[in-house]
Structure formats: C-alpha cells, structure tokens
C-alpha positions as CSV (number, residue, x, y, z in Angstrom):
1,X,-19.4,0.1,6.3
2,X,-17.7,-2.7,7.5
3,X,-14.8,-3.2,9.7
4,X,-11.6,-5.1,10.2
5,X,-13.4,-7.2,12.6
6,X,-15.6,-7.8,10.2
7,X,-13.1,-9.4,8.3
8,X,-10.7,-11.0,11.3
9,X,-11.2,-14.9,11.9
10,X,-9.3,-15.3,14.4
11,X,-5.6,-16.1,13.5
12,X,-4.2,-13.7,15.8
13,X,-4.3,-13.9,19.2
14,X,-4.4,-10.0,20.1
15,X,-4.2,-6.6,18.0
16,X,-0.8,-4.5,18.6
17,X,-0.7,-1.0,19.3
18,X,2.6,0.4,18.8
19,X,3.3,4.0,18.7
20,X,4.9,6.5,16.3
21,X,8.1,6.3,17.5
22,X,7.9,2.1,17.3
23,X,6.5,2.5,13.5
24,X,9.2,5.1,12.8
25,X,12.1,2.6,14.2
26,X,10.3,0.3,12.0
27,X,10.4,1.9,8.9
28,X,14.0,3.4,9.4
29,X,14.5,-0.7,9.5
30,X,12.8,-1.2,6.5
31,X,14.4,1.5,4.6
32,X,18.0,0.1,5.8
33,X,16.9,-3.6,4.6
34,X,15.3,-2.7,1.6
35,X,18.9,-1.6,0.3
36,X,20.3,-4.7,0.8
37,X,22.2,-6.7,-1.9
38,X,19.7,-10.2,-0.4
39,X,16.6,-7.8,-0.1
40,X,16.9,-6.7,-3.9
41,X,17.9,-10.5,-5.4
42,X,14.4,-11.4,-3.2
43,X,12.3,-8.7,-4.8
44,X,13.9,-9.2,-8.2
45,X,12.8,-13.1,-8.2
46,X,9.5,-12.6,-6.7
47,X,8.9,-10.5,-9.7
48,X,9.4,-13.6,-11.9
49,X,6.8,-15.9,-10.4
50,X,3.4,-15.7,-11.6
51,X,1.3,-13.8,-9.3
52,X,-1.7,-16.0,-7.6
53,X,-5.6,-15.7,-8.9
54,X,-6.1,-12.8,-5.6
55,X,-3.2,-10.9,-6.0
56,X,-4.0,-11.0,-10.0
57,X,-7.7,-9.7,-9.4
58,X,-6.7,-6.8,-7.4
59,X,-4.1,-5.6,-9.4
60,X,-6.7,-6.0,-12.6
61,X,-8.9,-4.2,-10.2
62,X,-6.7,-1.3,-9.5
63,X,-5.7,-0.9,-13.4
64,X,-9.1,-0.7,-14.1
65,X,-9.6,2.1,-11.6
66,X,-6.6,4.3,-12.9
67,X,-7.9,3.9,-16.1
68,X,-11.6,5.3,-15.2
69,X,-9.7,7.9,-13.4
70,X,-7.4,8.9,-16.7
71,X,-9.7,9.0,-18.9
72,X,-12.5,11.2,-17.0
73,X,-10.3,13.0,-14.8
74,X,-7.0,13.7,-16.5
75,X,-6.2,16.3,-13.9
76,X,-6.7,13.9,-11.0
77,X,-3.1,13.4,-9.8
78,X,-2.4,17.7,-9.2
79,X,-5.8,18.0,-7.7
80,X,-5.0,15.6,-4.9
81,X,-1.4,17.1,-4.9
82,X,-3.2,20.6,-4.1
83,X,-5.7,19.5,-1.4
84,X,-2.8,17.8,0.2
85,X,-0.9,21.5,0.3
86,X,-4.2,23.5,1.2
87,X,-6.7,21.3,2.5
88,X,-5.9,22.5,6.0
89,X,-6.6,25.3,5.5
90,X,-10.1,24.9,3.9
C-alpha cells in the first residue's frame, strides 16, 4: 500500500503534529468562520466556476462509487450507521 511519502515531493519543509486540543481550537475556528456573511458569498461563487479536469475526475469517480453502492447494497448507509453504534463491542 502506499504512503503519503509516497506521494510527498517535497513542497513542505517539515510535517506538523498538533494535538487534539490544537485541531479542536481549529475546528471551533472553522465552525465560527464558516458562518460568516464573506465565508458564505466565497463558497456561493466558488460554486459557480467550473471545477478543473482533477477535481472533475474525482467527483465522477465518487458518483460512480455511490452508485455501485446503491444499486448492490441499498442498505449500505444503516449498516455502517450500526457498526458505528456496536462495532465496539464486537
């Protein structure tokens, strides 16, 4: 299987480590921005641009996964919902 390194050429200097209270001040952040009147008018016109030839074949390629995943496992969504709950415990 292959790695991040793998796939790292070298644009950053270092990997950061932060720790769960650094990535939950972060998010909190997020959340905070994410409800801002600039944030939203941001999103909203992003959404109007056409996406680039990547970004287009991994959305095609995650379209065409949920529709395997419909059509041969219509259950899919409440199975992962009940491992989630009682996986543990398995």
């Amino acid at each position: 299987m292959k790695q991040f390194k793998d796939y790292y050429n070298g644009e950053l200097s270092e990997f950061k480590v932060i720790n769960k209270a650094q990535r939950r001040k972060m998010a909190l952040r997020m959340k905070k921005l994410t409800k801002s009147a600039a944030f939203k008018k941001k999103v909203e016109k992003s959404k109007l641009r056409i996406a680039n030839p990547a970004k287009q074949r991994v959305k095609a390629a995650k379209m065409a996964k949920q529709k395997v995943i419909d059509k041969y496992y219509p259950n899919y969504k409440e199975s992962i919902k009940w491992l989630e709950k009682y996986g543990n415990s398995l």
